[in-house]
C-alpha positions in Angstrom: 71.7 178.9 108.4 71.1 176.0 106.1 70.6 177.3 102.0 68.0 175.0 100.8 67.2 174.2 97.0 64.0 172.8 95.9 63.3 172.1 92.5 59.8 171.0 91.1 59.6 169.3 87.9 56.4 169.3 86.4 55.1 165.7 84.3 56.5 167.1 80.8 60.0 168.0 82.7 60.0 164.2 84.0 59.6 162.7 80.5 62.2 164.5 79.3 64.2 163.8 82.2 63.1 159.9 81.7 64.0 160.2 78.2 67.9 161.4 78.0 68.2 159.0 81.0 67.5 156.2 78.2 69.3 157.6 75.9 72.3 157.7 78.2 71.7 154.1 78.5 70.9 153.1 74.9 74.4 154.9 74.1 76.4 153.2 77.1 74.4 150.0 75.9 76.1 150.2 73.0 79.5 150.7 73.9 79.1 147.6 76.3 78.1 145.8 73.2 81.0 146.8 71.0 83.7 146.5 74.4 82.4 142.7 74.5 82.6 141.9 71.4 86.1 143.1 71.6 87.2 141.2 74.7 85.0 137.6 73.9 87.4 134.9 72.8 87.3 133.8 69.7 86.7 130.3 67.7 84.7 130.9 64.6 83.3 134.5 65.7 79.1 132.7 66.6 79.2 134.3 69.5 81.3 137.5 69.4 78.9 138.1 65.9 75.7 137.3 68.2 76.6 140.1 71.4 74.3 142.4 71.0 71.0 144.5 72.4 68.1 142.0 73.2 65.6 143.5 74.4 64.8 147.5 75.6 62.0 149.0 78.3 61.8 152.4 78.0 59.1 152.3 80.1 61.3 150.3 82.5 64.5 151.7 82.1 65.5 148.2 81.1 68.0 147.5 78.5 69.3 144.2 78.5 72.5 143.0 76.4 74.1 139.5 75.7 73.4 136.7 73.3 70.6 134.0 72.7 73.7 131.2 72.2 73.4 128.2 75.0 77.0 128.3 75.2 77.5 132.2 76.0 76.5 131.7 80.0 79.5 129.1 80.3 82.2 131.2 78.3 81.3 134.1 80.7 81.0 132.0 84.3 83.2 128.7 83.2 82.0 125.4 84.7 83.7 123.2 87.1 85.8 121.9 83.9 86.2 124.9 82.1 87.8 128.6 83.2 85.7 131.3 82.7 86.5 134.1 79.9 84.2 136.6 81.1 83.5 139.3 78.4 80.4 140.9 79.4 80.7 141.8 83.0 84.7 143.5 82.4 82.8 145.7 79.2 79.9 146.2 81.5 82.8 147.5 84.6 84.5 149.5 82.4 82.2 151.6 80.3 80.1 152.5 83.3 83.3 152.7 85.3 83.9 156.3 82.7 
């Protein structure tokens, strides 16, 4: 004999559902931010001082994190001259990795 569950949420129950889902992210968001800016190297601080929250969806469930600086894409990927010194995706790994 299978035990089944069913559970109905009604429209209010999904916003609230929708809602601490993006506060969960808003406050994971944030610790990627501050893990970043902990583990970007470090010349005169432009770009560790410019990691932060760029834009938020709520709608979408979109919150996107990094920095408007040209030169942030090549300290996280390298080129074919430079190493990369990835900072986002190992903050990224670990506080979603909790």
């Amino acid at each position: 004999m299978e035990d089944n569950v069913e559970f109905v949420i009604n429209e209010d129950g999904l916003h609230t559902v929708e809602q601490l889902l993006f506060e969960e992210l808003e406050r994971r968001s944030n610790e990627v931010v501050e893990e970043a800016k902990e583990l970007v190297p470090v010349r005169t601080g432009a770009l560790r001082d410019s990691i932060d929250i760029l834009s938020k969806d709520e709608d979408e469930q979109v919150i996107n994190i990094g920095s408007e600086l040209d030169y942030a894409i090549i300290v996280e990927m390298g080129t074919s001259n430079r190493e990369p010194s990835p900072y986002l995706r190992p903050a990224l790994d670990d506080v979603w990795s909790r």
